[in-house]
C-alpha positions in Angstrom: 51.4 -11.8 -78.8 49.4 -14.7 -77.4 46.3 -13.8 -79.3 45.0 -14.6 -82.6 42.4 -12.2 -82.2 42.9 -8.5 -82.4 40.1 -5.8 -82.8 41.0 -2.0 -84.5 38.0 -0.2 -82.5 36.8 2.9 -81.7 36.3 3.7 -77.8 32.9 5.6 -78.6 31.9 3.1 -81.0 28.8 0.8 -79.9 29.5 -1.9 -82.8 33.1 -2.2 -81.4 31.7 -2.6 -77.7 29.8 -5.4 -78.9 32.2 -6.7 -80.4 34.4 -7.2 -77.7 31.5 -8.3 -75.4 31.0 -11.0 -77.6 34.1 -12.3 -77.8 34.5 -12.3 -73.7 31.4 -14.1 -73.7 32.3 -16.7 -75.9 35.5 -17.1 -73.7 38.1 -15.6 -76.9 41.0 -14.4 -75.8 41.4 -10.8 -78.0 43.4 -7.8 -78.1 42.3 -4.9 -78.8 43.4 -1.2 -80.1 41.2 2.0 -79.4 42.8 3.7 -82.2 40.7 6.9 -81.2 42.5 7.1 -78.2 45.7 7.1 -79.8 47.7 10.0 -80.6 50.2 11.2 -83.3 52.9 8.8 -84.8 51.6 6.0 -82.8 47.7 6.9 -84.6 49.1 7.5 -87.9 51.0 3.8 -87.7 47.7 1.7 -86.6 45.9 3.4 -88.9 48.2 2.3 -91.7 47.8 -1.2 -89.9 44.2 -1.2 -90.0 44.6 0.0 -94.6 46.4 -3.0 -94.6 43.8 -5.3 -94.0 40.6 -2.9 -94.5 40.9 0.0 -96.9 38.1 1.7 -96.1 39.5 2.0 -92.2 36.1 0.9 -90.8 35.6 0.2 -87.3 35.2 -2.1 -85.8 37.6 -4.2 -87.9 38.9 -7.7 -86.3 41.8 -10.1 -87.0 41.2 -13.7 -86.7 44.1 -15.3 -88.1 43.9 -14.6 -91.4 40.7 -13.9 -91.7 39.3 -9.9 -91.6 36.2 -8.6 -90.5 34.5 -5.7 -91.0 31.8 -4.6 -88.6 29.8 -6.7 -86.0 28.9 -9.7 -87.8 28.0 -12.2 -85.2 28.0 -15.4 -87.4 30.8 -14.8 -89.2 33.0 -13.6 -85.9 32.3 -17.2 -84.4 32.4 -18.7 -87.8 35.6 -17.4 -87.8 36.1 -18.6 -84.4 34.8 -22.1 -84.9 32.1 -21.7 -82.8 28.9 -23.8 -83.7 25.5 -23.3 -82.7 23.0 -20.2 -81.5 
């Protein structure tokens, strides 16, 4: 993994999609995990991954470092990010 960004997102979910437009405007390299597209064993284990690091298994829910966020928070995701300004 070459990213220090990864996003647990819904494919249907309009605060993920923002999300991830954000962070391809700001020029972020990201991965990222429909986990609604997912099925069976492979579902149950990202979901596990996701309890981990956000019990309530909100969406979307991104990995920056060490630092979790919950939900599209724009300051906080280029806070995060170390990117100043507007």
């Amino acid at each position: 993994m070459n990213s220090d960004v990864k996003i647990y997102s819904l494919s249907t979910c309009s605060h993920c999609k923002s999300t991830k437009k954000l962070l391809s405007e700001c020029k972020v390299a990201y991965e990222f995990i429909d986990v609604d597209t997912l099925d069976g064993e492979e579902r149950k284990v990202i979901i596990e991954d996701v309890k981990k690091v956000n019990a309530r298994c909100s969406f979307p829910t991104i990995v920056i470092g060490d630092k979790v966020i919950v939900g599209y928070k724009e300051k906080e995701i280029k806070e995060a990010l170390g990117i100043h300004g507007s």
